[in-house]
C-alpha positions in Angstrom: 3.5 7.1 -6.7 4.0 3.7 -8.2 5.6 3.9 -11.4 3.5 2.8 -14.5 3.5 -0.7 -15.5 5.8 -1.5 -18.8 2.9 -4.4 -18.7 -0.7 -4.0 -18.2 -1.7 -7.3 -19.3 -4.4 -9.6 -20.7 -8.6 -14.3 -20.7 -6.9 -15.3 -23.7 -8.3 -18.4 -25.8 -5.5 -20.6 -27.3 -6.5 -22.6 -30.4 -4.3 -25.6 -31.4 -4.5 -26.9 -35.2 -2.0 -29.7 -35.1 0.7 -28.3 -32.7 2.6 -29.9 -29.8 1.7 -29.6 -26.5 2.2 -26.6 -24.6 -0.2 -26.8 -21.3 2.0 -25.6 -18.2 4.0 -22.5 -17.4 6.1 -20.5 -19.1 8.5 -18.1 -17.4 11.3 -15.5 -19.1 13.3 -12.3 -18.5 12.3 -9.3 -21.0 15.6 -7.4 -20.3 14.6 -3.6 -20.6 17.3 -1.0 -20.0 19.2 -3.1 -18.0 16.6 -4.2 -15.9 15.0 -7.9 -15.7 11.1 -8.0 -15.7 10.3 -11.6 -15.4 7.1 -12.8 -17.1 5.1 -16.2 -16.5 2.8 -17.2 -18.9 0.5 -20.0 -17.6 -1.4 -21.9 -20.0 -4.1 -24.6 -19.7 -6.7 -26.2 -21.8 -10.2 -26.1 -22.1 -11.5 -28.7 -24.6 -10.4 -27.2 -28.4 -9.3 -24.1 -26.6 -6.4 -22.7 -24.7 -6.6 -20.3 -21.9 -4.1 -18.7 -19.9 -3.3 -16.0 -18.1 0.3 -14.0 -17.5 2.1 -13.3 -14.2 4.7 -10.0 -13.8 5.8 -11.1 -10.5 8.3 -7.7 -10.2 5.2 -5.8 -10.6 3.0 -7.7 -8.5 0.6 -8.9 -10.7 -0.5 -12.5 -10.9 -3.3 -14.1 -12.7 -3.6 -11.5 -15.3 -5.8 -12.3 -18.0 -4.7 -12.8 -21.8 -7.5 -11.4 -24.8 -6.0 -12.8 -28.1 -3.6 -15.8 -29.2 -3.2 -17.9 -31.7 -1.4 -21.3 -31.5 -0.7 -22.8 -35.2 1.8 -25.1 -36.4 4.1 -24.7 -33.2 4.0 -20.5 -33.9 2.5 -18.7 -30.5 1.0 -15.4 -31.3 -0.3 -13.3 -28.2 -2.0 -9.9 -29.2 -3.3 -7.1 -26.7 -3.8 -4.1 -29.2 -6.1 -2.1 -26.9 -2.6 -2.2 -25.1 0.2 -2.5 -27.8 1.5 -5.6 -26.6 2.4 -8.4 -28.8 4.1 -11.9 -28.0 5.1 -14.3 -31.2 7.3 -17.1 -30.8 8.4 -20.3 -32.1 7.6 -23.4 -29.8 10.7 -25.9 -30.2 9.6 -28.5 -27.3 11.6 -27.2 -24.5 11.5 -23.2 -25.5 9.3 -20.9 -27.1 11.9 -18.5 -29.0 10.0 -15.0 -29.6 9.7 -11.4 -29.2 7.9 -9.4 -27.3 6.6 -5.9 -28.6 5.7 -2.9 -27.4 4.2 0.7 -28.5 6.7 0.0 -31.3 10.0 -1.6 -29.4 10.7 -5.0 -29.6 12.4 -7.2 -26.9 13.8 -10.5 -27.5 12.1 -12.9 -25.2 12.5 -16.7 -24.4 10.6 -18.7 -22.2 11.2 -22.1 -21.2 9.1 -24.5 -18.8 8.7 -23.1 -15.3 10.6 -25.7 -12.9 8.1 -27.0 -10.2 10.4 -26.1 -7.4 10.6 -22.4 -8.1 11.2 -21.0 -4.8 8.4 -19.0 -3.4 9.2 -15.1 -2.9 10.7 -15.1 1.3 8.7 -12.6 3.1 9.5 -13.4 7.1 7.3 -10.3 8.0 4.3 -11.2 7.0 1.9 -11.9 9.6 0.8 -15.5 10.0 -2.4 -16.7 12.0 -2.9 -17.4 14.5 -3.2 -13.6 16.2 -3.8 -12.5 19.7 -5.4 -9.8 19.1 -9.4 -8.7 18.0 -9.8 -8.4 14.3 -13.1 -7.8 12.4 -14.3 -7.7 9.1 -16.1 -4.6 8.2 -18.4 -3.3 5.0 -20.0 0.3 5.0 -21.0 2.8 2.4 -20.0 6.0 0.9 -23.1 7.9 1.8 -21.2 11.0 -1.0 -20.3 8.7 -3.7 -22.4 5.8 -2.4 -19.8 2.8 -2.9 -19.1 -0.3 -0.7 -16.0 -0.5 1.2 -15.1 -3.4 3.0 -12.0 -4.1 5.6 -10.1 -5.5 8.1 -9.9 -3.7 11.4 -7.3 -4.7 13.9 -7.4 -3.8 17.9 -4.3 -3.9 20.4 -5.9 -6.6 23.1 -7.2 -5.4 26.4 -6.4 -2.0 25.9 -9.0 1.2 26.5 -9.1 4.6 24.8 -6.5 3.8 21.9 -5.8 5.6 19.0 -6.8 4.3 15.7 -5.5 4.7 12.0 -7.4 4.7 8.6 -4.2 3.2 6.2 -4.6 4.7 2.6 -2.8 3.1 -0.2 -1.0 4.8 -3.2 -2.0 4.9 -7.4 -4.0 2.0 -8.6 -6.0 -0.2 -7.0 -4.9 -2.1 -4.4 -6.1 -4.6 -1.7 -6.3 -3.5 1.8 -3.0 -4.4 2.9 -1.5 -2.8 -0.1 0.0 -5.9 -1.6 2.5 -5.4 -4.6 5.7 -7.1 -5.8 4.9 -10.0 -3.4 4.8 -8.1 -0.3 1.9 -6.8 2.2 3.4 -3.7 4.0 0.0 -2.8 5.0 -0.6 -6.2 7.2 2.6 -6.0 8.5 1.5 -2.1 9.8 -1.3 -3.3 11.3 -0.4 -6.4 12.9 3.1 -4.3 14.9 0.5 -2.0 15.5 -1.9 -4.3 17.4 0.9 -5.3 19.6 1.7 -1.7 20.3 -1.2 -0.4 21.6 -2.9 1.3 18.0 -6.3 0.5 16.0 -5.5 0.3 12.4 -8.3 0.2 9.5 -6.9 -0.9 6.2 -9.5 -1.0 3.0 -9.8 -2.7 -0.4 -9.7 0.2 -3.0 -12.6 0.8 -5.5 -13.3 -2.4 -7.6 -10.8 -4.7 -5.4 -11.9 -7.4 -3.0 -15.1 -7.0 -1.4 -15.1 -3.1 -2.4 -17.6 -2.1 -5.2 -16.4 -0.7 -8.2 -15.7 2.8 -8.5 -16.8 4.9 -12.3 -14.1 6.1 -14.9 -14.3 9.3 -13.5 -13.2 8.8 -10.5 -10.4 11.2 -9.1 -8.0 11.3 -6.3 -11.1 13.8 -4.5 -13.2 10.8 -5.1 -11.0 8.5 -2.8 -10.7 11.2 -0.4 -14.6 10.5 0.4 -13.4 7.1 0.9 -11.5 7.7 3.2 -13.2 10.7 5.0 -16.1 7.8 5.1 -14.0 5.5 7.3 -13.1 8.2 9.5 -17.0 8.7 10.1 -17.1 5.0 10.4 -14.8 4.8 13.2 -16.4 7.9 15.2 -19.9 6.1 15.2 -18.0 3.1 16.6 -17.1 5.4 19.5 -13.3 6.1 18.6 -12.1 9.4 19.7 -8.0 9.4 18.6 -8.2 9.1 15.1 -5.4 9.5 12.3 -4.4 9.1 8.7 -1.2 7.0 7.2 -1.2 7.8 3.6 1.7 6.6 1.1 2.4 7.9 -2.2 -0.8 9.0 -3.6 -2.0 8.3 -0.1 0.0 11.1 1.3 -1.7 13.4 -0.9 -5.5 12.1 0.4 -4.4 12.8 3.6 -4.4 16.2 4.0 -7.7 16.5 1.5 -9.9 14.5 4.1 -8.1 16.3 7.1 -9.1 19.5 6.1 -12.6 18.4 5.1 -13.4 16.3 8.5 -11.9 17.8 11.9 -12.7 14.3 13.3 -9.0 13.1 11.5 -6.4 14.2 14.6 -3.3 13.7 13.1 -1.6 12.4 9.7 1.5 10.6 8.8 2.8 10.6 5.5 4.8 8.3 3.6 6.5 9.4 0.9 3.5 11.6 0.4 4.2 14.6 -2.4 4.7 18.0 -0.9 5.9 19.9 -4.3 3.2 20.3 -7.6 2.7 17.0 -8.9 4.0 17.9 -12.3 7.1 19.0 -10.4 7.6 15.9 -8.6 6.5 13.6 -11.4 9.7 15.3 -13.5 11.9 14.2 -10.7 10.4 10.8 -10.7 11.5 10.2 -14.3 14.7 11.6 -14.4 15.0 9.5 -10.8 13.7 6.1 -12.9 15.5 6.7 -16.2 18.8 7.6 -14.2 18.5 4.2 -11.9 17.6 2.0 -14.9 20.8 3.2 -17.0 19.6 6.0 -19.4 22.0 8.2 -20.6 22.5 12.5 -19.9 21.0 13.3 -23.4 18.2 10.9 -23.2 17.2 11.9 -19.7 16.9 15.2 -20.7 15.3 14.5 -24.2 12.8 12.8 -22.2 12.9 15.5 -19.8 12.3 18.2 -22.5 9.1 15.9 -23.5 7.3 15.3 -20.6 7.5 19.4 -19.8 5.6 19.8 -22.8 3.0 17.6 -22.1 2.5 18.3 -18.6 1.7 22.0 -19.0 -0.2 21.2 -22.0 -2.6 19.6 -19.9 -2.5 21.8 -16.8 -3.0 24.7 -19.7 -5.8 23.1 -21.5 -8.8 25.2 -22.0 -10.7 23.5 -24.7 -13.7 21.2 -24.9 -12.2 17.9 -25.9 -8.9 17.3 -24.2 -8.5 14.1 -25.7 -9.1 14.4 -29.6 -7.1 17.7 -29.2 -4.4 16.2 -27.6 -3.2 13.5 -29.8 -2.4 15.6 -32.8 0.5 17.7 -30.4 1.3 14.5 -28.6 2.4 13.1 -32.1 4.1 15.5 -33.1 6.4 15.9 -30.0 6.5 12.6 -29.8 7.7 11.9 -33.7 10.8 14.9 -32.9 12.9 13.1 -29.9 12.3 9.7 -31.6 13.0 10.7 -35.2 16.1 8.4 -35.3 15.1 5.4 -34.3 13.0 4.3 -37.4 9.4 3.8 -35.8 6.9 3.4 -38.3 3.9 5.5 -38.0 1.5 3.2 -37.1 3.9 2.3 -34.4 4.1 6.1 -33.4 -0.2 6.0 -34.0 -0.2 3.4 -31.4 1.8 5.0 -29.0 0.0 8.3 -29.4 -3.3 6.0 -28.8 -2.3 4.7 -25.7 -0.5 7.5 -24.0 -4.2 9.6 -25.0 -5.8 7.3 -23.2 -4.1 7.2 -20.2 -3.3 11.2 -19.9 -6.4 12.4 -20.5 -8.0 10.0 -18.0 -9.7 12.3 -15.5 -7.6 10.6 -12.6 -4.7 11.5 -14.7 -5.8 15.1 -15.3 -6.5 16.0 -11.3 -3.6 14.6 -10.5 -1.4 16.2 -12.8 -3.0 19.3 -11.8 -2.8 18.9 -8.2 -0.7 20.8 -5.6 -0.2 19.8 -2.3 0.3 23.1 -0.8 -3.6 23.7 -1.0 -4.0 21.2 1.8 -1.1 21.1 3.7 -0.9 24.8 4.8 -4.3 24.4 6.2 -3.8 22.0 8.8 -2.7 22.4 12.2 -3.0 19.1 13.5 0.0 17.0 14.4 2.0 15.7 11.2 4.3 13.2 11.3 6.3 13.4 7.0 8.4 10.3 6.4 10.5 9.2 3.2 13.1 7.3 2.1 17.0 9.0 1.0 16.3 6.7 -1.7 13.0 7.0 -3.1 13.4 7.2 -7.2 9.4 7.5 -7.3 8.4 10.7 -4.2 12.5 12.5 -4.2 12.5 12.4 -0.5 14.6 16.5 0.0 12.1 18.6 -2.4 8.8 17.1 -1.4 9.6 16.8 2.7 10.4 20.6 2.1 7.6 21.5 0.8 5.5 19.6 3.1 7.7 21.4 5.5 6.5 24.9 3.8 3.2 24.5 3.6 2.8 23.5 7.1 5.0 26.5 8.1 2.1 28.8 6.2 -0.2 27.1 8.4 1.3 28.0 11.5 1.9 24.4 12.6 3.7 23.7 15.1 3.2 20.0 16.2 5.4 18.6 13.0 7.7 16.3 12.5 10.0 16.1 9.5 12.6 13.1 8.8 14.3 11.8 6.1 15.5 8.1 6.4 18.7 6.7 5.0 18.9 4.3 3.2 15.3 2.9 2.4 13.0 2.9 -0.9 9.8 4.2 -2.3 8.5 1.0 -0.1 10.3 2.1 3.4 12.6 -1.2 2.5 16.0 -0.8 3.4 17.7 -0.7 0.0 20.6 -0.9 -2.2 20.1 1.8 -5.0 16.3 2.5 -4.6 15.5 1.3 -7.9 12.3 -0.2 -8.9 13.9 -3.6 -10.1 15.1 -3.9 -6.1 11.4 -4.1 -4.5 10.9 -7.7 -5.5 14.4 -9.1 -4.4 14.0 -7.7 -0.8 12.8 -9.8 1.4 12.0 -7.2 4.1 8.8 -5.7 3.5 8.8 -2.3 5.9 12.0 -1.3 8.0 11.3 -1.7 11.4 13.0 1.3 11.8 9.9 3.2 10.3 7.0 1.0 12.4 9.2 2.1 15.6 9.2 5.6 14.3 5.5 5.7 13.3 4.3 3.9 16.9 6.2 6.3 19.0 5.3 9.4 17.7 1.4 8.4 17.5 1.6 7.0 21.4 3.4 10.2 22.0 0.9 12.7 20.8 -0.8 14.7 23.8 
C-alpha cells in the first residue's frame, strides 16, 4: 500500500499589492526525519491575480492545485486549512525564506528560483514509440456500479491463443500505467509483455484519465467490480487465458474478483497483503518510522497509538463513526504528544483531519479487511511476489499468510518467492525506504518481468 502523502496539496489565486516579482518556479527541500521531500512551487500571473500550482516530485504529484495565498509587501502566505498545510515566507529577490506547517509541526523551508536546466528524472525503461506490436484504446462500462473505464490494451504481434492480463493498481488513484514518483511500472509491464507473447489490459482508476469518477463511498469491493468488469470485457472479445496482476492494494482485489468470476485463471500478486490489514499496516509503520530514523520509544509510542485506533474502528458498533470518533482520537492523541507543547487548536486540527480520513468508508473496509477470506478459496494457479525490502507490504508475514490461506484451499498450483533486494516498487534497492523510489532510475527489476513471463507461459 502506498504510504500516505505528508502533502496532499492545493488553484491558488496570488494577489500582489506592491510586491516584487515573483512569476516562475520555486523549488526547496522540507527536510522531515531525515528524509528530503522536495517541493516546487510554480507560479504565474493572470492579470491582478496570481496562480500556481505545487509539484511533490518524490511523491509523484505534479501540477497540484494551490486554494489560498496571499502576496503582500514581499510576505508569501499559502493556506490549505481543509488540509492543515501552511506556507509563509519572506521574498528577498533571489529566496523566499519561510516555514512550512503542518497538523501543528513546523518545518523550516527555503525556496529559491528553479534553474532552467534541472535535469529531467532518467527512466531508460520506459517505453518509447514507436511499438511493433497492436495496441488499442478501449472504453466500457460497469454494468454493477455503472462507471466508465477506459484503457490501453496491448497484444504480442502475430501470435494466436495468448494469455492476457487485467493489471490492477494499488491505493489511490492512479493512471493506467500506474505512474508515481516519475516512473510507469505499469507500461513497462505491458510493453516486455507484448514482446513475450502476453495480452495485458491496464486501466485509468475511478476519476483518472478517461475513467469516470467514482462516489465517496466507494470501497476496495467497489474496484473489485472494476476489475471483474474488464475480465468480462476480455471474454466477449473472445480471450480464453485470462489472469490478474494486482500490487499492493491490487493484490488484495485479486483474489475478491477471482473468487467472484471463474473466467480469471490465475493471479499474481505483488506485494499483495496476505495477513489482516490492521496487522500488516502495524508493520508498515514501524517499517516507515524505522527506515526514516525514528527512535525505539517513539516507534512504539506510535505503535501503542495506532493499536488503539485500529481496533477502535474494527470494534465500532455505533451509528456515527465519525462524530464519535474524534473525542477518543483526541484524547489518545493529546497522551503520546503531551511534551511537545502543541496547542489545542493544533491538536483540533489534527484530530480533524485524521477523522476525516479514518472514517472514510474506503478506510473503514480496508482496515477491516482480511485476506484470508479470499485467498483460501481459490484453487487456481497463484503466482505471490515481494520484495526482501518492502517497508510498505513486509514481504515474510504476508507471503506466509498468502501461503496459509491457499494451503486451506487445497491449492496446489502455487508459487511463493521472496526477492532480495528490491522495494515496495519491485526496484532493486538500497534500504527500501520510501525516499529511494524517486532516485532509482530502474522502474521494475527485470528480474521480476522474467519471473512473471515464465510462470504465466508456463501454466498448463
Amino acid at each position: 500500500m502506498k504510504t500516505k502523502s505528508l502533502l496532499l496539496l492545493f488553484l491558488v489565486s496570488l494577489q500582489s499589492l506592491f510586491a516584487q516579482e515573483i512569476v516562475g518556479s520555486w523549488e526547496g527541500n522540507l527536510s522531515v526525519q531525515g528524509t528530503k521531500l522536495p517541493l516546487i512551487f510554480n507560479i504565474q500571473k493572470n492579470g491582478e491575480f496570481y496562480l500556481s500550482t505545487l509539484d511533490s516530485p518524490m511523491q509523484g504529484a505534479k501540477g497540484i492545485p494551490v486554494k489560498e495565498t496571499i502576496y503582500v509587501n514581499n510576505e508569501l502566505k499559502i493556506n490549505a486549512p481543509n488540509l492543515n498545510l501552511k506556507f509563509e515566507g519572506l521574498f528577498k529577490g533571489e529566496t523566499i525564506d519561510g516555514t512550512f506547517i503542518q497538523n501543528g509541526a513546523s518545518f523550516p523551508l527555503v525556496l529559491t528560483r528553479k534553474k532552467e536546466d534541472t535535469p529531467t528524472l532518467n527512466r531508460p525503461q520506459e517505453p518509447k514509440a514507436p511499438f511493433d506490436y497492436p495496441i488499442e484504446e478501449v472504453v466500457f462500462v460497469n454494468p454493477k456500479d455503472k462507471n466508465t473505464l477506459a484503457g490501453t490494451l496491448t497484444l504480442p504481434k502475430n501470435k494466436k491463443d495468448f494469455p492476457v492480463v487485467v493489471l490492477i493498481t494499488g491505493s489511490g488513484a492512479q493512471n493506467r500505467d500506474s505512474e508515481i514518483f516519475g516512473h510507469k511500472p505499469f507500461a513497462v509491464i505491458a510493453n516486455d509483455f507484448a514482446q513475450k507473447g502476453i495480452g495485458v489490459l491496464r486501466l485509468d482508476d475511478r476519476g483518472v484519465g478517461g475513467s469516470s469518477k467514482g462516489t465517496t463511498e466507494d470501497t476496495s469491493a467497489n474496484f473489485a467490480t472494476d476489475i471483474s468488469a474488464a475480465v468480462d470485457f476480455l471474454s466477449a472479445k473472445g480471450f480464453g487465458k485470462i489472469g490478474l496482476i494486482g500490487h499492493s492494494e491490487g493484490g488484495l482485489i485479486a483474489p475478491i474478483v477471482a473468487v467472484q468470476n471463474k473466467k480469471v485463471q490465475f493471479i499474481i500478486s505483488l506485494a499483495g497483503p496476505g495477513i489482516p490489514i490492521d496487522q500488516m499496516m502495524i508493520l508498515q509503520s514501524q517499517a516507515i518510522a524505522k527506515s526514516q530514523g525514528a527512535t525505539p520509544a517513539q516507534i512504539e509510542a506510535s505503535t501503542a497509538f495506532n493499536q488503539k485506533v485500529y481496533a477502535y474502528i474494527i470494534n465500532y458498533k455505533g451509528a456515527d463513526l465519525k462524530t464519535d470518533f474524534q473525542p477518543f482520537v483526541k484524547e489518545e492523541f493529546k497522551k503520546i504528544t503531551q511534551s511537545q507543547g502543541l496547542t489545542e487548536s493544533q491538536i483540533d486540527n489534527f484530530v480533524a483531519q485524521q477523522s476525516q480520513n479514518i472514517t472514510s468508508p474506503w478506510y473503514v473496509y480496508f482496515l477491516k479487511f482480511n485476506p484470508d477470506l479470499y485467498w483460501s478459496k481459490l484453487k487456481i494457479p497463484v503466482l505471490a511476489l515481494n520484495g526482501s525490502l518492502d517497508v510498505q507490504v513486509k514481504a515474510t508475514e504476508n507471503l506466509a499468510g498468502i501461503q496459509a490461506s491457499l494451503s486451506k484451499a487445497g491449492n496446489k498450483k502455487v508459487v511463493i518467492k521472496e526477492l532480495p533486494g528490491l522495494n515496495h516498487l519491485f526496484q532493486e534497492a538500497k534500504t527500501g525506504a520510501t525516499a529511494e523510489y524517486l532516485t532509482i532510475e530502474q522502474t521494475f527489476a527485470s528480474l521480476v518481468l522474467d519471473t512473471m513471463s515464465n510462470w504465466i507461459l508456463g501454466i498448463k
